[in-house]
N, C-alpha and C positions, 0 to 999 in steps of 0.2 A: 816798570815792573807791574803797575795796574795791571795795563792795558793785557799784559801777557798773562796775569791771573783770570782777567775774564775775557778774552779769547781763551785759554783751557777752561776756563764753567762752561763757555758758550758751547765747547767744541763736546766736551762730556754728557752735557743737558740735550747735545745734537743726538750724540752716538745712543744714550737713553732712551729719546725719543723713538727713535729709529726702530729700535730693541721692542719697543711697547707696540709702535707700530707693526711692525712684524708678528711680532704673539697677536696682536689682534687680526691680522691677516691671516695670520695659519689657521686662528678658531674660526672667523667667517666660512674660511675653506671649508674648515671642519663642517660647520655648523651647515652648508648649502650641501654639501655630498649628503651627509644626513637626511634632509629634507629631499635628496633627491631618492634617495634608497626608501626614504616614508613614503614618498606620491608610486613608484616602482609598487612597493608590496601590497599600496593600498586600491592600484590597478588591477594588480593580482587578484585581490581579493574577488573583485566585482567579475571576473571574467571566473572564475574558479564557482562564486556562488551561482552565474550563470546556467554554468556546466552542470555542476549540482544540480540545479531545477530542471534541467533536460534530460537528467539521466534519474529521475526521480519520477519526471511525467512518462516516460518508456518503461521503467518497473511498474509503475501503476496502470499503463495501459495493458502491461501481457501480464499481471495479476487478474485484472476486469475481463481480459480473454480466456484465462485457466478458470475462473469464477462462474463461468459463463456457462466452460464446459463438461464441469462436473456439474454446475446445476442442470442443466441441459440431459446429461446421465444422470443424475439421479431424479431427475421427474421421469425420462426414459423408465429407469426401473420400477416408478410408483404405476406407470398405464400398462405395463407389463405383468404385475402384480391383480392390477385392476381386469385386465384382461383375462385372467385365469379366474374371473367372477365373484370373488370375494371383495367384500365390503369394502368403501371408503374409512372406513372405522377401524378394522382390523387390518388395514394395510398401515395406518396408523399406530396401532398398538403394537404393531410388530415392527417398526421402523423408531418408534420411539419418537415421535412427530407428533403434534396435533391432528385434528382433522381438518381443518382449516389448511393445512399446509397439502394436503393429498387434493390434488384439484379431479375433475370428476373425470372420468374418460369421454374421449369425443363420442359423440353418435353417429356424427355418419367421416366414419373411417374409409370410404370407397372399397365397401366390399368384404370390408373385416366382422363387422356382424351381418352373418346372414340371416333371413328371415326364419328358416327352421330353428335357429341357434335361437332364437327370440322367441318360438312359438314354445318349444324347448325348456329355454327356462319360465315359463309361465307355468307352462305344466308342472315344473319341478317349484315350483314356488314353495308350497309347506314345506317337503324335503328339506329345501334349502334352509329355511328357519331352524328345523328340526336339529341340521347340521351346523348352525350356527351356533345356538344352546350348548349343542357339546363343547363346539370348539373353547367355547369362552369357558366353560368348566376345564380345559386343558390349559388354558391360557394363567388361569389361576396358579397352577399347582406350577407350572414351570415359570422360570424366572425372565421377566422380559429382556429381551432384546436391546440395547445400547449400543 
């Protein structure tokens, strides 16, 4: 009757075994699908922040293109301004700009200042001062431009 008490320990201590063995086998399972789903989403990740950077350098490049092209207009509008012969100064004051930001108008525009137009304002030179004096007296009373 020993020998049949431990053959039943041996055979229980087996089936135990087995038992533990298995739960450790299911968590490895467990435990490697995990690790497979971490390296998956951490793949993810890197292809996703890729993308992100690509579609980040294409926003900032057609920002740098629409930047461009209002600055582009709005100098347009300052040598326009400038072209109707009023100051660097007051195309400033009236833009709400420095002076430093109104760059000067070109000189030789091929043909846009004629030389009468030149001789012209030379001759109007005081006039011009004259009308500049007022203006800045109007510029006073009214409220600038923003």
């Amino acid at each position: 009757m020993a020998e049949v008490r431990k053959s039943a320990k041996q055979t229980e201590a087996r089936r135990r075994a087995r038992e533990k063995a298995a739960e450790f086998r299911a968590r490895q399972d467990k435990l490697e699908q995990l690790a497979v789903d971490y390296f998956v989403a951490a793949d993810s990740l890197d292809e996703i922040e890729a993308a992100a950077e690509k579609e980040i350098a294409a926003v900032r490049a057609h920002a740098e293109k629409q930047s461009a092209e209002a600055r582009a207009s709005a100098e347009d509008v300052m040598q326009r301004m400038l072209a109707l012969g009023i100051t660097r100064a007051e195309v400033a004051e009236r833009l709400g700009v420095s002076v430093r930001d109104v760059k000067k108008a070109p000189t030789g525009n091929a043909g846009t200042d004629s030389p009468t137009r030149a001789a012209a304002s030379e001759d109007d030179a005081p006039a011009s001062n004259e009308a500049e004096t007022s203006h800045e007296h109007e510029h006073l009373e009214e409220p600038a431009y923003a």
